[in-house]
C-alpha positions as CSV (number, residue, x, y, z in Angstrom):
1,X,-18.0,-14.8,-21.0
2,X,-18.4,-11.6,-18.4
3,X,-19.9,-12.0,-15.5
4,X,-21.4,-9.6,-13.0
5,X,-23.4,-11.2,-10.1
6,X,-24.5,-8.2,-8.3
7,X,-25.8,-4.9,-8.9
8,X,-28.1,-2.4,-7.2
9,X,-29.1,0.5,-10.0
10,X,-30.2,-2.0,-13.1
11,X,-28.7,-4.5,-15.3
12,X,-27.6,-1.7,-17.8
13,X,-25.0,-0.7,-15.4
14,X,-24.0,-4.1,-13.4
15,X,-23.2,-5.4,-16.8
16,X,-20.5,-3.2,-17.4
17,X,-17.3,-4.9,-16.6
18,X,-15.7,-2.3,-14.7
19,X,-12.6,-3.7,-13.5
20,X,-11.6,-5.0,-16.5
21,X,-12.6,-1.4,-17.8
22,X,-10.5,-0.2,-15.1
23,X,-7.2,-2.2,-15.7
24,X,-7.2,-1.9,-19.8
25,X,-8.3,1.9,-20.0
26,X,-5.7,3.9,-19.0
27,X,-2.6,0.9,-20.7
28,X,-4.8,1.7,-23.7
29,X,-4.8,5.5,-23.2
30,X,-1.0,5.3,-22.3
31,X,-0.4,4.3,-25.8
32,X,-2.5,6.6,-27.4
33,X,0.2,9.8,-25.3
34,X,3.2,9.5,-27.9
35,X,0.3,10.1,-30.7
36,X,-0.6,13.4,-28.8
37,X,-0.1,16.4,-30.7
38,X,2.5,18.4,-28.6
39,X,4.6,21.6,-28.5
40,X,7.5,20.6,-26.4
41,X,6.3,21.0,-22.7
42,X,4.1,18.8,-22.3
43,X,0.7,21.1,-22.0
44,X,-1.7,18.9,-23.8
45,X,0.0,15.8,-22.6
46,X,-0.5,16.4,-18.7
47,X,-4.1,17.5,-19.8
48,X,-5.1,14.0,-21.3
49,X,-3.3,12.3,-18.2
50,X,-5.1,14.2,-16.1
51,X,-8.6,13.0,-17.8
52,X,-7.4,9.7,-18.3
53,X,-7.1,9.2,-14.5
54,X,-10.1,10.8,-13.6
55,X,-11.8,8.8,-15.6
56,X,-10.4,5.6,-14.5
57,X,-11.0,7.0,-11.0
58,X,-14.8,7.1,-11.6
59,X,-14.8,4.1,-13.1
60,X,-13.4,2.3,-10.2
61,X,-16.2,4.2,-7.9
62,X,-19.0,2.7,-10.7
63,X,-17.4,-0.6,-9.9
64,X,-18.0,0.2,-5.9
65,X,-21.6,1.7,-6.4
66,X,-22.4,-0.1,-9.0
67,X,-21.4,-3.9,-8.3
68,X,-20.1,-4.2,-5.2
69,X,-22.2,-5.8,-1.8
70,X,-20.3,-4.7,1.5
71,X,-22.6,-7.6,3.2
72,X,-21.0,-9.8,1.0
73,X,-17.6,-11.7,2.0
74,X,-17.4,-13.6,-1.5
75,X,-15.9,-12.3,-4.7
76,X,-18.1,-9.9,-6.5
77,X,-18.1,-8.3,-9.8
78,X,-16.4,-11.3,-11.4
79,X,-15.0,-11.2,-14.9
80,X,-13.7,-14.2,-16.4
81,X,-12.3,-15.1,-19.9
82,X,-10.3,-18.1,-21.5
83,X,-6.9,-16.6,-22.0
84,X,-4.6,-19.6,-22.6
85,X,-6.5,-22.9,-21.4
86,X,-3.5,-25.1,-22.2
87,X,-1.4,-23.1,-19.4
88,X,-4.5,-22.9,-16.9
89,X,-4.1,-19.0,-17.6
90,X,-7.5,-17.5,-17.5
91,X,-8.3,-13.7,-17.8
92,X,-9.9,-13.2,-14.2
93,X,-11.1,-10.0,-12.3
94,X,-13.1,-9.6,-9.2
95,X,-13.1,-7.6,-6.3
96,X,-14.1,-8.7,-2.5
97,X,-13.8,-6.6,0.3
98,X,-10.0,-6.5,0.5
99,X,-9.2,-5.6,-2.8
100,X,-12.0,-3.2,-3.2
101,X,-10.8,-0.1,-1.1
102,X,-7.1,-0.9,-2.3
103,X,-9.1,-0.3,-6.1
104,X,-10.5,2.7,-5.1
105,X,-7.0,3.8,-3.1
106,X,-5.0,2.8,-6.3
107,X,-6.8,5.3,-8.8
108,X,-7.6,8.4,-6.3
109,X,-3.6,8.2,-5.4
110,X,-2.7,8.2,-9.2
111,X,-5.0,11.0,-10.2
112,X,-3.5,13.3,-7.5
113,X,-0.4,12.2,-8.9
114,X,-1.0,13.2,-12.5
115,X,-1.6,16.7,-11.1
116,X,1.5,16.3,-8.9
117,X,3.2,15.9,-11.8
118,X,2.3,19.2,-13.0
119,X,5.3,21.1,-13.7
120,X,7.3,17.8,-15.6
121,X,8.4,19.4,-18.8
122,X,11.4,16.4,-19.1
123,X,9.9,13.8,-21.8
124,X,6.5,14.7,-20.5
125,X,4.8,12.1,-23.2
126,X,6.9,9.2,-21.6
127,X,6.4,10.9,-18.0
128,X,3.0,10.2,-18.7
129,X,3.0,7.2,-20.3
130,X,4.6,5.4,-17.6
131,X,2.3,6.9,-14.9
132,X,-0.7,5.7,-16.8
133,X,0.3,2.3,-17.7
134,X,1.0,2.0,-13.9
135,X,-2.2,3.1,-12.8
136,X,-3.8,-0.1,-15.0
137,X,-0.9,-2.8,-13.6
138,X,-1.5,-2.0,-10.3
139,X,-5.0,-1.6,-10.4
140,X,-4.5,-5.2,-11.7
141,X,-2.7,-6.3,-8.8
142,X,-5.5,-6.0,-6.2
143,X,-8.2,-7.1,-8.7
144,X,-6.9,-9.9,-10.8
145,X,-8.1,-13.4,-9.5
146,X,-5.3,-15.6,-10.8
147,X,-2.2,-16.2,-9.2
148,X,-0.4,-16.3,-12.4
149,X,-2.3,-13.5,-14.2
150,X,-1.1,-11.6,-10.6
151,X,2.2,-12.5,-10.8
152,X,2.3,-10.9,-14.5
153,X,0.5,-7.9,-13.1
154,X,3.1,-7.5,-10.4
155,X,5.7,-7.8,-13.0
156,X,3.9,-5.1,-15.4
157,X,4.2,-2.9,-12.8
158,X,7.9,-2.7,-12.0
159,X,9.0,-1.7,-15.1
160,X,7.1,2.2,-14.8
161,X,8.9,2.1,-11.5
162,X,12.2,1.6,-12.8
163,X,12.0,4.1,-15.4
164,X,10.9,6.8,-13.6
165,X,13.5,6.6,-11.1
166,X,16.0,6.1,-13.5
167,X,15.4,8.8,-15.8
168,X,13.5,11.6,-13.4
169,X,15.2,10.8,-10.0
170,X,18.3,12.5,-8.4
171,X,22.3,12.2,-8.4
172,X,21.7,9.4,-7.5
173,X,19.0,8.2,-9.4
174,X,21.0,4.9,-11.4
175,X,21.9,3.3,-8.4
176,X,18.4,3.9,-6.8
177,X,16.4,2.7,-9.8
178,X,19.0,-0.6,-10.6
179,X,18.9,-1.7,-6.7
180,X,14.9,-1.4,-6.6
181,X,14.8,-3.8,-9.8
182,X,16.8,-5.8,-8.0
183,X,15.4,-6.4,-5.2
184,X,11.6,-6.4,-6.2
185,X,12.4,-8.3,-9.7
186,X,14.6,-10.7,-7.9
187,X,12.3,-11.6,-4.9
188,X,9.6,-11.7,-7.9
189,X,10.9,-15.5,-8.5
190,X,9.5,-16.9,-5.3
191,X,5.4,-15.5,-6.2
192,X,6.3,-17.9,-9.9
193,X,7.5,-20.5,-8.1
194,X,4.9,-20.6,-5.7
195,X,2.3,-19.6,-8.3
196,X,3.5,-22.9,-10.8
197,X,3.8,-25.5,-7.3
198,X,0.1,-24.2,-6.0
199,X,-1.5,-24.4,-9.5
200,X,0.2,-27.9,-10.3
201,X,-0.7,-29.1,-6.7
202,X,-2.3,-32.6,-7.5
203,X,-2.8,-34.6,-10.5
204,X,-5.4,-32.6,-12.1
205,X,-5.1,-30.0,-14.7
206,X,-3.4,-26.7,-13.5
207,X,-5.5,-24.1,-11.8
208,X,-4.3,-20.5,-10.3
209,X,-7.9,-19.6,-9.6
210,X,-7.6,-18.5,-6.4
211,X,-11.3,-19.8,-5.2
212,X,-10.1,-23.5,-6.5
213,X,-6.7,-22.7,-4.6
214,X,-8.6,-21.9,-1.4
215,X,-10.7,-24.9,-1.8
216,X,-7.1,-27.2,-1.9
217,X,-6.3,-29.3,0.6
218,X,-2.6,-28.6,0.6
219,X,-0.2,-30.6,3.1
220,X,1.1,-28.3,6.2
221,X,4.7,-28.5,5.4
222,X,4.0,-27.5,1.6
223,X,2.1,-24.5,2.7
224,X,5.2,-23.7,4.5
225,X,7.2,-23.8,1.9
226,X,5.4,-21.2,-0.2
227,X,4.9,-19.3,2.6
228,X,8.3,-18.6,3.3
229,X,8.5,-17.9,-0.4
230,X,5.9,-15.4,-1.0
231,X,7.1,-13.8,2.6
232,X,10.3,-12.8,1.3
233,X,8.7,-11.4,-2.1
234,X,6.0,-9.5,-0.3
235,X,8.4,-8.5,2.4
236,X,10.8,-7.0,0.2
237,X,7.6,-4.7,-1.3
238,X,6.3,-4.0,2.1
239,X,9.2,-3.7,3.3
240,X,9.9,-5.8,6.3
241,X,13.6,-5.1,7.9
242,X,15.4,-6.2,6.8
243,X,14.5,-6.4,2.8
244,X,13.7,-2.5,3.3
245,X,16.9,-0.7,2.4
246,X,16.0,-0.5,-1.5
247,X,13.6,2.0,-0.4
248,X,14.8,5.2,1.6
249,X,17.3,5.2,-1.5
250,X,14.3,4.8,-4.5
251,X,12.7,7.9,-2.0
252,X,15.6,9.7,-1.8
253,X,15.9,9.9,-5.9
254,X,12.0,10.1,-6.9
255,X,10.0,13.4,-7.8
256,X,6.9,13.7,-5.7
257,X,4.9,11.6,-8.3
258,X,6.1,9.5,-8.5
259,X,7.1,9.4,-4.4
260,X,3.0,9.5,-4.1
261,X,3.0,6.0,-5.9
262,X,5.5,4.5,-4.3
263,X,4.2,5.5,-1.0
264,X,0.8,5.7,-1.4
265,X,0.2,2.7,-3.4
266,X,3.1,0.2,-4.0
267,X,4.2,-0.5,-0.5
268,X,0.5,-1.4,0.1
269,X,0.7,-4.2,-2.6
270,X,2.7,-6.1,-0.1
271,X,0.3,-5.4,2.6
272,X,-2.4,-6.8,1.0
273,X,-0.5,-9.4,-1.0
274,X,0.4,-11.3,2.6
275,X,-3.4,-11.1,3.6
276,X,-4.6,-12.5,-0.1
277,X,-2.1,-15.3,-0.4
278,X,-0.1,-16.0,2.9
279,X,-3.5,-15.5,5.2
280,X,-6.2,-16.2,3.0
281,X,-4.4,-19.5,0.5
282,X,-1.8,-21.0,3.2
283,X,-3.9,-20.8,6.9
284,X,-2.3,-23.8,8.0
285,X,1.4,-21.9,7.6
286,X,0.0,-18.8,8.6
287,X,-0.6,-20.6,11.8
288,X,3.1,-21.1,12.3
289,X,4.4,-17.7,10.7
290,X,1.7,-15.9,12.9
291,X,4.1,-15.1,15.3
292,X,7.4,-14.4,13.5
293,X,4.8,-11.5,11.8
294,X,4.6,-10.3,15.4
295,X,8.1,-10.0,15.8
296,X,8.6,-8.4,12.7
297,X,6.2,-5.7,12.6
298,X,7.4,-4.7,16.2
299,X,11.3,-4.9,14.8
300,X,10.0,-2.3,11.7
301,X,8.2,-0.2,14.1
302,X,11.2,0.4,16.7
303,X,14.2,-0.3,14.3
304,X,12.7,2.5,11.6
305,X,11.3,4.7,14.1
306,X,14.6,5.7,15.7
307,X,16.6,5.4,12.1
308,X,14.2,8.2,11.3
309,X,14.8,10.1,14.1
310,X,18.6,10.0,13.4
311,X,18.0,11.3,9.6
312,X,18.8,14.4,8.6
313,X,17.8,14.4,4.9
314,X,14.0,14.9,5.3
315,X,13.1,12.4,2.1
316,X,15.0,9.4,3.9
317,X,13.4,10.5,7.4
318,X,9.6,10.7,5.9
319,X,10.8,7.1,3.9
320,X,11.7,5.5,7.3
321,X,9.2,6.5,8.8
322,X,6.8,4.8,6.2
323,X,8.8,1.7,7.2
324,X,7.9,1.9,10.3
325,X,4.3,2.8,10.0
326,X,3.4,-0.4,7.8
327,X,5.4,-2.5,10.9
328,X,1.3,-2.0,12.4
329,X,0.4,-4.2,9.2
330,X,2.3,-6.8,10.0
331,X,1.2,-7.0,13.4
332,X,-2.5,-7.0,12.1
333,X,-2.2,-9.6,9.9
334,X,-0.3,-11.4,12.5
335,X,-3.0,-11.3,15.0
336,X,-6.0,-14.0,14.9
337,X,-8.8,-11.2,16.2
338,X,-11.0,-9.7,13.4
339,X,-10.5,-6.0,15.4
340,X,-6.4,-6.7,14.7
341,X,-6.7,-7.7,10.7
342,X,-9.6,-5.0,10.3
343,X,-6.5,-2.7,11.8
344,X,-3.8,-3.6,9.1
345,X,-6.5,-2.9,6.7
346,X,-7.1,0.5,7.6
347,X,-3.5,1.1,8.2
348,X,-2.9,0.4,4.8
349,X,-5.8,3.0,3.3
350,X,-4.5,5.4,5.9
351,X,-1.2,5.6,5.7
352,X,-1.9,5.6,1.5
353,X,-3.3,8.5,2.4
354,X,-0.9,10.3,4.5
355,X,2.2,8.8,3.0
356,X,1.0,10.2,-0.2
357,X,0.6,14.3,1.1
358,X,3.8,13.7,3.3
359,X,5.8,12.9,0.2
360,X,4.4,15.5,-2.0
361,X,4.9,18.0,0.6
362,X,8.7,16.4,0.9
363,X,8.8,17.7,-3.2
364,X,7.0,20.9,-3.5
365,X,9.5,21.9,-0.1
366,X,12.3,21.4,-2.4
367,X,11.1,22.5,-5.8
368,X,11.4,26.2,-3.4
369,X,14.6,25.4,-1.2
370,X,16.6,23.1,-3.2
371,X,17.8,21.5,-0.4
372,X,16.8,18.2,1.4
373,X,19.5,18.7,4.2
374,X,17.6,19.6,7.5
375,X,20.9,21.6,8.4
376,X,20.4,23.9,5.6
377,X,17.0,24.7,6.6
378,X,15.1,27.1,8.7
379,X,13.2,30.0,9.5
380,X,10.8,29.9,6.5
381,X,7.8,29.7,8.5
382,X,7.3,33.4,8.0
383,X,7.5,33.2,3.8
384,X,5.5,29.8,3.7
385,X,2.8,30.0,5.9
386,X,0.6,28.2,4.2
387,X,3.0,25.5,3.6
388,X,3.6,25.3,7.0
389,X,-0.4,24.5,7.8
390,X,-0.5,21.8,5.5
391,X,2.7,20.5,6.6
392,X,1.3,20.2,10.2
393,X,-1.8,19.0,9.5
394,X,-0.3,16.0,7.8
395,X,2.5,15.5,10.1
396,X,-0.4,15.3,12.8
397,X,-2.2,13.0,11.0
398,X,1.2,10.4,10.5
399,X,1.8,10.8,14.5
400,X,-1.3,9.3,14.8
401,X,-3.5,12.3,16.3
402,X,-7.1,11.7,17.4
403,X,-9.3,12.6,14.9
404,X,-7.1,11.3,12.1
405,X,-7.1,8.2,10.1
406,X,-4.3,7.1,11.3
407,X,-5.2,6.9,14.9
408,X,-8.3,5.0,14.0
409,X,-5.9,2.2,12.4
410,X,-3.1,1.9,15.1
411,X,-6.1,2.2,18.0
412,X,-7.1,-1.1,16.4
413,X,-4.5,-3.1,16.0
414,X,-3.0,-2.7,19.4
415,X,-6.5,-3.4,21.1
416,X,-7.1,-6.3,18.2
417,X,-3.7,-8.0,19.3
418,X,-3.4,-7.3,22.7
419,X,-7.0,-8.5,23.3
420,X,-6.2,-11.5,21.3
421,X,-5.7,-14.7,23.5
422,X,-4.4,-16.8,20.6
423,X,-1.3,-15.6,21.9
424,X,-0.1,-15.8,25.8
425,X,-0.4,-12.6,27.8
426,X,3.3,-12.2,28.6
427,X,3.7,-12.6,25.1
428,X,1.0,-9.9,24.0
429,X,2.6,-7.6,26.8
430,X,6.0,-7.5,25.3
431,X,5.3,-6.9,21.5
432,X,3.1,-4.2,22.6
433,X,4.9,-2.5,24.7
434,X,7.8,-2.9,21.8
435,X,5.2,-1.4,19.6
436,X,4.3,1.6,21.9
437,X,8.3,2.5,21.6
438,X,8.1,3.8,18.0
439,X,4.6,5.3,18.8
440,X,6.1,7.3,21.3
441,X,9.3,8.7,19.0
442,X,7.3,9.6,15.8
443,X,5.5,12.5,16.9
444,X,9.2,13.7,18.3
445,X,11.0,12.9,15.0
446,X,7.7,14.8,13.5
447,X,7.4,18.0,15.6
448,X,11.2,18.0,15.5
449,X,11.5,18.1,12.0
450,X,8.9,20.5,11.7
451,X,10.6,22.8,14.0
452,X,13.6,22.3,11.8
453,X,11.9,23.4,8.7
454,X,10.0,26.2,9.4
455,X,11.2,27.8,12.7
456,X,14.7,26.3,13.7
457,X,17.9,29.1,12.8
458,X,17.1,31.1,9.9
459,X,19.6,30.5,6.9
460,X,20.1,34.0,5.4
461,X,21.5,32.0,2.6
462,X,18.0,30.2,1.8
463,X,15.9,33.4,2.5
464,X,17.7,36.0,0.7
465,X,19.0,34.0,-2.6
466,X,15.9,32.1,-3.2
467,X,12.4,32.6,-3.8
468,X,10.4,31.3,-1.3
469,X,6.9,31.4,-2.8
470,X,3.6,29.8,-0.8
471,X,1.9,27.4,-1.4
472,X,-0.2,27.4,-4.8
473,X,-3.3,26.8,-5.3
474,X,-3.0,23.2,-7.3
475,X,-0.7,22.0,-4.1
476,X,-3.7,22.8,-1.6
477,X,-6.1,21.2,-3.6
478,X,-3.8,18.4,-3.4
479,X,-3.2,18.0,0.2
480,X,-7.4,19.2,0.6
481,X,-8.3,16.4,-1.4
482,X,-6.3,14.1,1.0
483,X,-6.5,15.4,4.4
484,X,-10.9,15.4,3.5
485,X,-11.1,11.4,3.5
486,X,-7.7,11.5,5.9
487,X,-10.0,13.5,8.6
488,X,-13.3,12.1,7.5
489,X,-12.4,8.6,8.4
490,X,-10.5,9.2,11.5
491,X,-14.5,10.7,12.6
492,X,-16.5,8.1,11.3
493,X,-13.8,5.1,10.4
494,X,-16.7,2.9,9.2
495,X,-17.2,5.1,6.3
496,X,-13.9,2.6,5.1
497,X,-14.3,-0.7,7.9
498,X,-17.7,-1.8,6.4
499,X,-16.5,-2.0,2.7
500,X,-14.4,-5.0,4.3
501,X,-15.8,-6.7,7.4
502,X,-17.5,-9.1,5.6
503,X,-14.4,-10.4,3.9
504,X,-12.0,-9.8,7.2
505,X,-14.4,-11.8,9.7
506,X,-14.2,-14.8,6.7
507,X,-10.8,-14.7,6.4
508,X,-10.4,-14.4,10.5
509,X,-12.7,-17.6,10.7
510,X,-9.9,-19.2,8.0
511,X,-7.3,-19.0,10.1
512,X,-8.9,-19.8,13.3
513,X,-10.2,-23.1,12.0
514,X,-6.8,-23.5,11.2
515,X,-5.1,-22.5,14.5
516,X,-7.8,-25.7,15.6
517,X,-6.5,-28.0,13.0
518,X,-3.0,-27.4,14.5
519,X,-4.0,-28.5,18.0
520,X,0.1,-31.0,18.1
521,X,1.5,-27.8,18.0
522,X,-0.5,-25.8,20.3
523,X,-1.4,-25.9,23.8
524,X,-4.4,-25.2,25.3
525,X,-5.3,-24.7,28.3
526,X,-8.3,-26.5,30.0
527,X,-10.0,-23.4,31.5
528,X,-13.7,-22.2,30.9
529,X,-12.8,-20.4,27.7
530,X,-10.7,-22.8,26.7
531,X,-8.2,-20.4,25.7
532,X,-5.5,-21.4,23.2
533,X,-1.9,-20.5,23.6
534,X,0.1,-19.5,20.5
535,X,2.8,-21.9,18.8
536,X,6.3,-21.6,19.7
537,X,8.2,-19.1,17.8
């Protein structure tokens, strides 16, 4: 049986069960590409991807018009159907307010990828394939309301992944594709394990629902250990330092698709992965990892933020310095303020976003140099003005400039932790001044590499020999279509921070009830506010 509790524009259209339609639309259209009548380059192919994701697109923003309550912190647009009873597996979507904009983040991303992938004339029908079937598995990861059905989707989706690198990446494009399976397939075992322990928890009859898991009253130290499980898987995805190295070397391989995917919507299935399970399912644990999250996400800031600065092939230096930029995550989900986890979830839209046109840029740079080596490039400014603009309007955007998304999201997680007095001041003081290091260096890594690029010593080699044509007209639609919601929320951030207050200030109220429960290892103080002092690290 479907259900859908909530609807604004009639019953005709709130009936419609849109993220179901979402996830099985484009697997289904995937399979219907190797049926495509084709010459050989893959014309008609890219044409019908193209749709295909545009059409899942909409339907993910008939879901948010459609279905979906801002006001409301619960999950919405529930769909639920009896898959296998005898295994407690159970066909269940829904959306709340941080899965939604992930959704919506998932399907705009892969549609600008589809026309990224423009000029793939390689096995075009299994090109597309691939990107299609992703688009449904990962839309599947932020919308499916079973921990086992999620640790299927999160499965589904690794295989795309693997092939795309492996057959479309670089030199080095083996090793790159066999070292992500194994690290992401491999840290994969701990979400089953926890999965199987959290839905057998009790004598009853197994249940991965996640609204009967939150419900559970699971014993502190067992919440620890599947919280140090699921950290590692959804650390290694993130990345957290120091599971990170499978991905400057997956970056350094991939074509700028397939770079947009992994950058603009993968890494954020970590992100939101630790605030689903490890905040939302385990409070009591999240009380005790709180800290060590801190720690972390100022070690990823600092630690990829000067690895960046010391790279000279510019798809590793744009790939640390993703690293670093999802380190601010971590320290939002770390914090105990609603301003600090409202942060992380902007950070994660945001630097979607940005990490998406950086990446692309990264491609269509080399598609005209065929270089990556910062040494061999230089003075094209003058025969790629264009490219130059967009270039600095999205390095401007991933330095954090006012204006931009991305200063909107690291504004509030510093304020939301610092102002947090879950932790002790001296405490607070260090990780953000930690913090502030790696803000400082990336718009010098930035400007630097922009320098580098477009005005540093001209290579006669790379001006004379090769054509270096401007940007096209499909690439600046690109980069327009992100830089508009890139620049529109960094004016008006609640166009995005409204979708998911509701559900942040909930799951905020989780884990401070929790923080409570923990009072034998916590101290407070006896003061007017009765301020409480974070747990040792």
């Amino acid at each position: 049986m479907l259900t859908t509790p909530f609807g604004q524009l009639g019953a005709g259209l709130t009936n419609i069960p849109w993220l179901s339609l979402s996830i099985l639309f484009p697997i289904i259209c995937a399979f219907i590409v190797p049926f495509i009548p084709d010459k050989g380059k893959g014309k008609e192919v890219r044409w019908f991807a193209l749709v295909v994701a545009l059409i899942t697109f909409l339907i993910t923003v008939g879901a948010y018009i459609n279905g979906f309550n801002i006001n409301d912190e619960n999950v919405q647009l529930k769909e639920s159907v009896n898959w296998l009873p005898n295994l407690g597996l159970t066909w269940s979507v829904g959306a709340d307010g941080i899965s939604m904009p992930l959704i919506l983040l998932t399907s705009f991303i892969t549609a600008l990828a589809v026309l990224a992938a423009w000029p793939v004339s390689y096995k075009p029908k299994l090109f597309f394939f691939l990107i299609l079937a992703m688009d449904g598995g990962q839309i599947a990861v932020f919308a499916v309301q079973d921990m086992l059905l999620f640790f299927l989707a999160w499965e589904l989706e690794l295989l795309p992944v693997y092939l795309l690198l492996a057959i479309w990446g670089g030199k080095k494009r083996q090793y790159a594709a066999t070292k992500f399976i194994i690290y992401t397939a491999g840290s994969s075992i701990f979400i089953l394990l926890a999965s199987l322990a959290m839905g057998f928890y009790g004598n009853g009859a197994p249940n991965f629902n996640f609204e009967y898991l939150a419900q559970q009253d699971f014993s502190q130290n067992f919440q620890i250990l599947c919280y140090a499980g699921l950290l590692i898987a959804f650390g290694v995805k993130l990345p957290i330092v120091p599971l990170h190295t499978w991905l400057p070397d997956a970056h350094g391989e991939a074509t700028a698709p397939v770079h947009m995917l992994l950058a603009g919507i993968l890494l954020k299935m970590g992100g939101y992965a630790l605030l689903r399970f490890n905040a939302q399912l385990l409070p009591l644990a999240h009380v005790q990892f709180a800290p060590l999250l801190i720690v972390l996400g100022a070690v990823n800031i600092i630690y990829a933020a000067f690895t960046s600065f010391a790279q000279r092939n510019l798809k590793r230096k744009i790939a640390y310095s993703s690293i670093s930029h999802m380190g601010f995550v971590l320290i939002g989900i770390g914090s105990f303020s609603a301003l600090g986890t409202s942060g992380a979830m902007l950070q994660m839209v945001s630097h979607g976003l940005i990490g998406a046109s950086l990446f692309f840029l990264v491609g269509a740079t080399y598609d005209r140099t065929k270089t990556l080596k910062l040494d061999e490039m230089g003075g094209v400014g003058q025969k790629m003005r264009i490219m130059f603009a967009l270039w600095t309007a999205c390095s401007l955007a991933s330095l954090a400039l006012p204006g931009m998304s991305g200063f909107v999201s690291e504004l509030m997680v510093f304020t939301g932790f610092v102002t947090d007095e879950v932790y002790t001041l001296p405490f607070r003081i260090t990780m953000a001044s930690l913090a502030a290091v790696g803000v400082i260096l990336t718009p010098i890594y930035l400007l630097s590499m922009l320098r580098e690029i477009f005005f540093g010593k001209e290579n006669p080699t790379l001006v004379e020999e090769r054509k270096l044509i401007d940007a096209e007209p499909r690439e600046i639609y690109i980069i327009g279509c992100l830089l508009l919601p890139i620049i529109g929320i960094g004016l008006y951030p609640r166009l995005i921070t409204e979708s998911y207050l509701a559900s942040i200030n909930n799951l905020v109220d989780r884990n401070l009830n929790a923080v409570k429960q923990n009072i034998k290892s916590i101290e407070f103080v006896s003061d007017n506010n009765d301020v409480l002092k974070a747990p040792p690290i």
